[in-house]
N, C-alpha and C positions, 0 to 999 in steps of 0.2 A: 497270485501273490505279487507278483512281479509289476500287475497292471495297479495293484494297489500302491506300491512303492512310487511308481510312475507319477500318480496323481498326485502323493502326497509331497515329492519332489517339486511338482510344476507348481503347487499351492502352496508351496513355502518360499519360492523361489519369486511368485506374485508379490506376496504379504511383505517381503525383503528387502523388494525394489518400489515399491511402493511407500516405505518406513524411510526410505533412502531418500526419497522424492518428499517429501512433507517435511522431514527434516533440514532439507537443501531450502524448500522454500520458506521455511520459521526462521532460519538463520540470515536470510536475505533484510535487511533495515530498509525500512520505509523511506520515500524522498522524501526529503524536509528544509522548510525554508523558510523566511522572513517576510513577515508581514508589512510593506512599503507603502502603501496606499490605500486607505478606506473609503470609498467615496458613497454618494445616495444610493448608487446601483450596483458596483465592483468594489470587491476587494482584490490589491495586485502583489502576488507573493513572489517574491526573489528568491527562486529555487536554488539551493546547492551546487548545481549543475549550471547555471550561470543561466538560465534561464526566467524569463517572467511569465507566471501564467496568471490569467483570470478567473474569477469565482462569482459568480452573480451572489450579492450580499442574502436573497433571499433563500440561498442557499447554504447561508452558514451563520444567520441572524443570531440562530440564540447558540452560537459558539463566545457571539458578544467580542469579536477579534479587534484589535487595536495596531495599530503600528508599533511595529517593534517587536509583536509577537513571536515567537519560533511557532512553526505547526510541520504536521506531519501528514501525510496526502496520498492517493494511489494516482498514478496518470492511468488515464482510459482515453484510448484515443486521441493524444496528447493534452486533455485538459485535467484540470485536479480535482478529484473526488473523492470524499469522506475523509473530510479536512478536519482535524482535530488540532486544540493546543498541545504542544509540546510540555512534557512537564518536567 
């Protein structure tokens, strides 16, 4: 009985901290930033963070981005991926 208890302690105690952890990271805002440059090949965003990152245009064509944009971005390995308009 005891070793049931046990288990069911360690498997609640997973599911907890895990519920803790996915809620920490839903609550976490996306960086987000300005769209300052469109050119043939780059689009150059004006991060929040005072930062400017680049986008290969064919990477975010049919986002259709313009200057002036707000958008919202993951960094990965410090460049910005799955670039969305802000709405």
């Amino acid at each position: 009985m005891q070793n049931k208890l046990g288990i069911i302690a360690a498997t609640l105690t997973v599911v907890l901290f895990s519920s803790t952890l996915a809620l920490a990271q839903a609550a976490k805002p996306k960086p987000s930033g300005t769209v300052v440059v469109v050119e043939a090949t780059i689009v150059r965003i004006k991060g929040a963070d005072g930062k400017t990152y680049e986008v290969k245009v064919v990477d975010v064509i049919e986002k259709n981005l313009k200057t002036g944009d707000m958008v919202e971005y993951e960094v990965v390995e410090g460049r910005p991926v799955k670039v969305t308009k802000k709405k």
